[in-house]
C-alpha positions as CSV (number, residue, x, y, z in Angstrom):
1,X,0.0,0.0,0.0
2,X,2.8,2.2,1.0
3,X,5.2,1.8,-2.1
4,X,1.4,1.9,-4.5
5,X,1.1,5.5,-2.6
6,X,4.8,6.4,-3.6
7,X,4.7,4.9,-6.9
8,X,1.1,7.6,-7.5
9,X,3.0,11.0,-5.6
10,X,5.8,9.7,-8.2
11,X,3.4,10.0,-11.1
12,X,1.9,12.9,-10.2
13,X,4.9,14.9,-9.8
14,X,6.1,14.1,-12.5
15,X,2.9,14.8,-14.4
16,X,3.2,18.2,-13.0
17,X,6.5,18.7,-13.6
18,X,6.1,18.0,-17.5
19,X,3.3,19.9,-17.9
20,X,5.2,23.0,-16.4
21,X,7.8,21.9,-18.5
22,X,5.3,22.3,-21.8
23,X,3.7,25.5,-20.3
24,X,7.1,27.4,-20.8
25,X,8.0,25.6,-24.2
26,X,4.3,27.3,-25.5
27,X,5.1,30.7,-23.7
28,X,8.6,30.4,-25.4
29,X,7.7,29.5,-29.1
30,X,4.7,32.2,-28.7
31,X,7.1,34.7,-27.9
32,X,9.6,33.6,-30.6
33,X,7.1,33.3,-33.3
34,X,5.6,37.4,-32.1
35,X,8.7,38.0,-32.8
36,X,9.7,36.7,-35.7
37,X,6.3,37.4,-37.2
38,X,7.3,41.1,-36.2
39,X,11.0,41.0,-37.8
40,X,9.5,39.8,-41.2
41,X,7.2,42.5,-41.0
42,X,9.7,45.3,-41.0
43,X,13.0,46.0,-42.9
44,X,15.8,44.0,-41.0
45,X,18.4,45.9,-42.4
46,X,16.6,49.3,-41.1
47,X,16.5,47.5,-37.8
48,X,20.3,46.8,-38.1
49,X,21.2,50.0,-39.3
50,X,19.8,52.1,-36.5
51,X,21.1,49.9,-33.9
52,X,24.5,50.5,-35.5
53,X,24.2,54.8,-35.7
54,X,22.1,55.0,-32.7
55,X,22.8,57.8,-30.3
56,X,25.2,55.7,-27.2
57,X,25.1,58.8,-25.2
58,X,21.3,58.7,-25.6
59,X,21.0,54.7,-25.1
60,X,23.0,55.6,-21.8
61,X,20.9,58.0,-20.3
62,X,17.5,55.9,-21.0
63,X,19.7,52.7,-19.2
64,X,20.3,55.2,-16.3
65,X,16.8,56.3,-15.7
66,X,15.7,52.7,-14.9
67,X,17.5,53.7,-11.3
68,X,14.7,56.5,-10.8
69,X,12.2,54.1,-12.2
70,X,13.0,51.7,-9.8
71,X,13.3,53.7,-6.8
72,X,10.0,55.3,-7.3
73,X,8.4,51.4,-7.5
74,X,11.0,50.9,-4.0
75,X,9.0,53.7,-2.6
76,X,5.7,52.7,-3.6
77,X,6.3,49.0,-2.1
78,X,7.3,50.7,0.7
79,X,4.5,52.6,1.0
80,X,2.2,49.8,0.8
81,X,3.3,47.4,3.0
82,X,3.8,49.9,5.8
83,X,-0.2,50.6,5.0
84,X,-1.4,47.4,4.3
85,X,0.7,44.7,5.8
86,X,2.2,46.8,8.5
87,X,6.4,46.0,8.0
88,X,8.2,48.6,7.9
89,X,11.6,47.0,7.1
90,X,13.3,48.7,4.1
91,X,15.5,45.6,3.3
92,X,12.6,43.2,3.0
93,X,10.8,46.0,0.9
94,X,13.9,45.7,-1.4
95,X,14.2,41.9,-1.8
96,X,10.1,41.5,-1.8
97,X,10.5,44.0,-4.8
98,X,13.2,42.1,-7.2
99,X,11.8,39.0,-6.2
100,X,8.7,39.7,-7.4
101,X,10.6,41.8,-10.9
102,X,12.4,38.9,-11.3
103,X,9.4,36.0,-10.5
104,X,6.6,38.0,-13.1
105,X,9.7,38.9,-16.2
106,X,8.7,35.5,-17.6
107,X,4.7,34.9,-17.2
108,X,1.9,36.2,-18.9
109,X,0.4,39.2,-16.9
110,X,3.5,39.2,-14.7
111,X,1.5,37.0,-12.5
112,X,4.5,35.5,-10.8
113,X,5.2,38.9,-9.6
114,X,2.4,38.4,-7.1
115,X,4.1,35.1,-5.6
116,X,7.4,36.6,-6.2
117,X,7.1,39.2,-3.7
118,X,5.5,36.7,-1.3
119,X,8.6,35.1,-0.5
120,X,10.5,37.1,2.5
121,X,6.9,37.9,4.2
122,X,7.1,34.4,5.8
123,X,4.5,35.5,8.7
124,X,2.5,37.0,5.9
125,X,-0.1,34.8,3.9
126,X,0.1,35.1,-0.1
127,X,-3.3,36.5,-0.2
128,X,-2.6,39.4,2.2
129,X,0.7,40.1,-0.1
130,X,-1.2,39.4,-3.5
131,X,-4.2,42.2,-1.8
132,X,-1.1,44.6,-1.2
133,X,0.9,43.7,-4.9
134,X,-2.7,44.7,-6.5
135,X,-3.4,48.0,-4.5
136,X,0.3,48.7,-5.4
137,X,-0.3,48.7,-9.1
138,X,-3.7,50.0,-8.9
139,X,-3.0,53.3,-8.8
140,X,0.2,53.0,-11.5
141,X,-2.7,51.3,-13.6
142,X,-5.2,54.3,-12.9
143,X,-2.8,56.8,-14.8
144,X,-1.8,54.2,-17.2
145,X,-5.4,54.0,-18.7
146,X,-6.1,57.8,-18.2
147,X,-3.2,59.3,-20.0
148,X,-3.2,56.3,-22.3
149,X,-7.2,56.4,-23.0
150,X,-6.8,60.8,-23.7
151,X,-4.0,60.0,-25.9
152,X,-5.7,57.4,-28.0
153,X,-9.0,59.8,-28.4
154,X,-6.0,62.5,-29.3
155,X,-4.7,59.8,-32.1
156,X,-8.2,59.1,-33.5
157,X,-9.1,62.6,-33.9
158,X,-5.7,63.7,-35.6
159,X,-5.4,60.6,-37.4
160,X,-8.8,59.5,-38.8
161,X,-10.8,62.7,-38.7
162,X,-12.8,61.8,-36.2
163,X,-16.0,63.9,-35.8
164,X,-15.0,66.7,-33.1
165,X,-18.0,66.4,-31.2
166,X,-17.6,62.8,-30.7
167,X,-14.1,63.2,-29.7
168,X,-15.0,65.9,-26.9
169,X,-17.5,63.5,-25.8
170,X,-15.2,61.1,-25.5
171,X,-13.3,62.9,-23.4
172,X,-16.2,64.7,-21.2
173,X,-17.1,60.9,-20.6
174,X,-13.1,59.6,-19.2
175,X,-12.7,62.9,-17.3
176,X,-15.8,62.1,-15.6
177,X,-15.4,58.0,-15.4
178,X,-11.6,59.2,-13.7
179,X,-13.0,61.7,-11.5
180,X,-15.8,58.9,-10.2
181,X,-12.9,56.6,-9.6
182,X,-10.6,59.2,-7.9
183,X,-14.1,60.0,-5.2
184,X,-14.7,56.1,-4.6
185,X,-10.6,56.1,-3.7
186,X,-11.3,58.5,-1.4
187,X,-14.4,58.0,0.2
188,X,-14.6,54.9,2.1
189,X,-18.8,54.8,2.0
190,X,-18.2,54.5,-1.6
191,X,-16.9,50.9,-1.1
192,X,-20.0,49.9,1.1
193,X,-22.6,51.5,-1.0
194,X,-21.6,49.9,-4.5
195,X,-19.1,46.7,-3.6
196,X,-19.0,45.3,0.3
197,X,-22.7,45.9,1.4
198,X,-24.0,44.5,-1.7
199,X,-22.4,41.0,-1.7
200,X,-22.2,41.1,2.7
201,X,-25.1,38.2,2.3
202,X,-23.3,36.0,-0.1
203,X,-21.2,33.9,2.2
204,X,-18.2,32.5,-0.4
205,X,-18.0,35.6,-2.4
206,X,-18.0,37.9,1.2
207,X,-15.1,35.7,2.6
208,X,-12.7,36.8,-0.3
209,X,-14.1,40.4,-0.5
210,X,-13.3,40.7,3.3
211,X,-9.4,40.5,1.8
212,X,-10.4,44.2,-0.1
213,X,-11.7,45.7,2.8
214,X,-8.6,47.1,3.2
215,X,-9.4,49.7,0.7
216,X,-11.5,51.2,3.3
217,X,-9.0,51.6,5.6
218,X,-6.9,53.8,3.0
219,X,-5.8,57.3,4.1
220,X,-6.0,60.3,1.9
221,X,-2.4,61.1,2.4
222,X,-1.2,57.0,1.1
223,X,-3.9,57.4,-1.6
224,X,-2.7,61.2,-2.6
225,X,1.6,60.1,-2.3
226,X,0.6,57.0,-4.3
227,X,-0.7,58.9,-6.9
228,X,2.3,61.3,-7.6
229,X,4.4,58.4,-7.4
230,X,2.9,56.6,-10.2
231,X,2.5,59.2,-12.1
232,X,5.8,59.9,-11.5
233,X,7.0,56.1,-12.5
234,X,5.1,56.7,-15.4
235,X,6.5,59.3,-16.8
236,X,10.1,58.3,-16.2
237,X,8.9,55.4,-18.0
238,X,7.4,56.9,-21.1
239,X,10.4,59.6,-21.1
240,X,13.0,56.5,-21.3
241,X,11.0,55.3,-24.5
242,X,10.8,58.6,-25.9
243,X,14.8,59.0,-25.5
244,X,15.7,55.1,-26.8
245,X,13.0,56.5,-29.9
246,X,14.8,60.2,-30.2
247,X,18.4,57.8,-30.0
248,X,17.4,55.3,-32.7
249,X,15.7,58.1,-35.4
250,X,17.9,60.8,-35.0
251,X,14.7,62.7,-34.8
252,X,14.1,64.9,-32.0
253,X,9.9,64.4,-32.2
254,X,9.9,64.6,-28.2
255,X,6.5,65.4,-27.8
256,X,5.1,62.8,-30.9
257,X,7.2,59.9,-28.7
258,X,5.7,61.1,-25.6
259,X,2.3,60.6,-27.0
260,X,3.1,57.0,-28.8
261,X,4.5,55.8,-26.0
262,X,1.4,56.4,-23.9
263,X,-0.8,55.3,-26.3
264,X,1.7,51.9,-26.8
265,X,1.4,51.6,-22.5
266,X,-2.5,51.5,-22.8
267,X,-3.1,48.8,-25.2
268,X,-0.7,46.8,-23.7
269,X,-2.7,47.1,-20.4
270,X,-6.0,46.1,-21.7
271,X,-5.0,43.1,-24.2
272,X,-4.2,40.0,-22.5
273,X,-0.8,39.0,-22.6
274,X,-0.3,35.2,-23.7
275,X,3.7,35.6,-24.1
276,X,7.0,35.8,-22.0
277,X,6.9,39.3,-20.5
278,X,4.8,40.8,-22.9
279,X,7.2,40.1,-25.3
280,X,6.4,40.2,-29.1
281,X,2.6,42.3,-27.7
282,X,4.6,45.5,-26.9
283,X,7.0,45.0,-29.8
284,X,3.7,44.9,-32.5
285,X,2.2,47.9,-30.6
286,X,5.3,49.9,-31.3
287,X,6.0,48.7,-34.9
288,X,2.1,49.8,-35.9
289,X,1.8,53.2,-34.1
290,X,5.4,54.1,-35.2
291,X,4.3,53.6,-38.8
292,X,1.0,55.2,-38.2
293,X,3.6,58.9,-36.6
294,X,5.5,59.0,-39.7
295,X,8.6,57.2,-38.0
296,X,9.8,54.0,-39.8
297,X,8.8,50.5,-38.2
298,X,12.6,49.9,-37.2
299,X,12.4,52.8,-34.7
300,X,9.6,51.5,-32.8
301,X,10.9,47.8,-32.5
302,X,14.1,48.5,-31.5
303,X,13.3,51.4,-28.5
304,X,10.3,48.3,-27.8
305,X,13.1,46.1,-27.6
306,X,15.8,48.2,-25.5
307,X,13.7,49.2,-23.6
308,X,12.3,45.7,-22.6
309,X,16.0,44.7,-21.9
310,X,16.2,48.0,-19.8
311,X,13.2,47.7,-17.3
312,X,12.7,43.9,-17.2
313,X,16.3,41.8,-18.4
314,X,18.4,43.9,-16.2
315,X,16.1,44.6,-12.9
316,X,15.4,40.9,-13.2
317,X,18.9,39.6,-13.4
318,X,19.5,41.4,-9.8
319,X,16.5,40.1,-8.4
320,X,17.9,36.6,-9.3
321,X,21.1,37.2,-7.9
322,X,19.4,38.0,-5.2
323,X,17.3,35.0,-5.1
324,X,20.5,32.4,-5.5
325,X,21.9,34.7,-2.6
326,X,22.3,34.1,1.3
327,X,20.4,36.2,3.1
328,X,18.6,37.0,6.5
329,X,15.1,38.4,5.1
């Protein structure tokens, strides 16, 4: 009975282990064929050639902003799990944060970010830390999806004629569905009125909203620092694409990059990603809204592509480090 029980854990494991095994073989050969699909879709020698008389000094500064980037997520972390989990230790705040860059570089939605930064909260469960990893990108994904939604209403209306009327409509209708969001943020009686008191008498679905009451329990001064702070991540974030664009083109468009780049940020947000680290997704965003600017297709794919290596390859390689590293967290 024993070794039949051994034999089945055996099998089991093993069943598990190879269908892991096949989950990242499909999330690599998805990613791989994005991106050849991508490369056969542009010029490879333009690609080439603008890697090869790229501005280094430019290239430089865009790798140097991803400290700024990543201090301004450090202090966001920080701020979060001093509000929400209540640890206020600066060197788990560090660790939780590359573990989780480095767990979420390689899985569709950056899901493993959310176990990632589980792993030095021992005393912490993963729901509690998944609660706090979602309220942390909440508000990162709030200006995401305003500037991003503006600047695609903007696009529509310079690029396809788009009747004015309907395009101030448009954007009577997001000021108002972001000022609506900004009052429930701030007004706790928001919550009860539309989310907690509604489902209070449905027993499963009550137990797992319980996790989001902390959203009641959110200060205006956390929600207003947590605002700035993404906003302020975001734009270090669209100003590095707009650099690695300015550096590939020779083209000083500032302002047209600035306005790409939000646009390629929001429809990355709202399509699913099925590949590695939304790799291949973000490079076809860029290639197509490039084109549509008047830049070539080259441009886009290879600031896409630097700056994927810049944000995600790097930060992750010290969170892995980190990972394979002795340490008292």
């Amino acid at each position: 009975m024993y070794k039949t029980n051994k034999a089945f854990i055996e099998l089991k494991n093993s069943i598990i282990l190879n269908k892991n095994i096949i989950i990242n073989l499909i999330k690599i050969i998805i990613a791989a064929g994005l991106l050849s699909y991508i490369i056969f879709k542009i010029n490879f020698n333009d690609v080439i050639s603008s890697v090869e008389t790229a501005d280094k000094y430019l290239i430089l500064i865009a790798f140097l902003l991803v400290f700024l980037n990543l201090s301004l997520q450090y202090i966001k972390w920080h701020l979060t799990i001093a509000a929400i989990l209540k640890v206020n230790d600066k060197k788990k705040t560090f660790y939780s944060l590359f573990y989780g860059i480095a767990a979420g570089s390689f899985t569709p939605l950056r899901l493993g970010e959310y176990f990632g930064r589980a792993i030095v909260f021992k005393d912490k469960s993963i729901i509690d830390v998944t609660v706090a990893t979602f309220i942390d990108k909440l508000f990162l994904l709030i200006t995401v999806l305003f500037f991003g939604s503006i600047s695609s209403v903007l696009f529509l209306q310079f690029h396809y004629e788009v009747n004015i009327y309907l395009t101030l409509s448009l954007l009577a209708v997001l000021f108002s569905l972001f000022g609506i969001l900004i009052i429930l943020l701030l007004n706790s009686k928001a919550w009860n009125n539309i989310l907690f008191d509604k489902f209070r008498f449905h027993r499963k679905l009550n137990r797992w909203l319980q996790k989001l009451y902390v959203l009641k329990r959110l200060d205006r001064k956390y929600i207003g620092k947590m605002m700035v702070i993404s906003f302020l991540d975001h734009f270090c974030y669209i100003i590095q694409f707009a650099i690695l664009a300015i550096a590939f083109s020779k083209n000083f468009y500032f302002l047209k990059f600035i306005w790409v780049t939000n646009i390629i940020m929001f429809i990355k947000t709202i399509i699913p990603s099925i590949s590695l680290g939304d790799l291949g997704i973000r490079e076809g965003v860029s290639v197509f809204f490039f084109s549509k600017m008047g830049s070539t297709a080259a441009i886009g794919f290879n600031a896409s592509i630097f700056l994927f290596l810049i944000n995600l390859i790097f930060p992750s390689l010290i969170g892995l480090f980190l990972l394979t590293k002795k340490n008292n967290v």
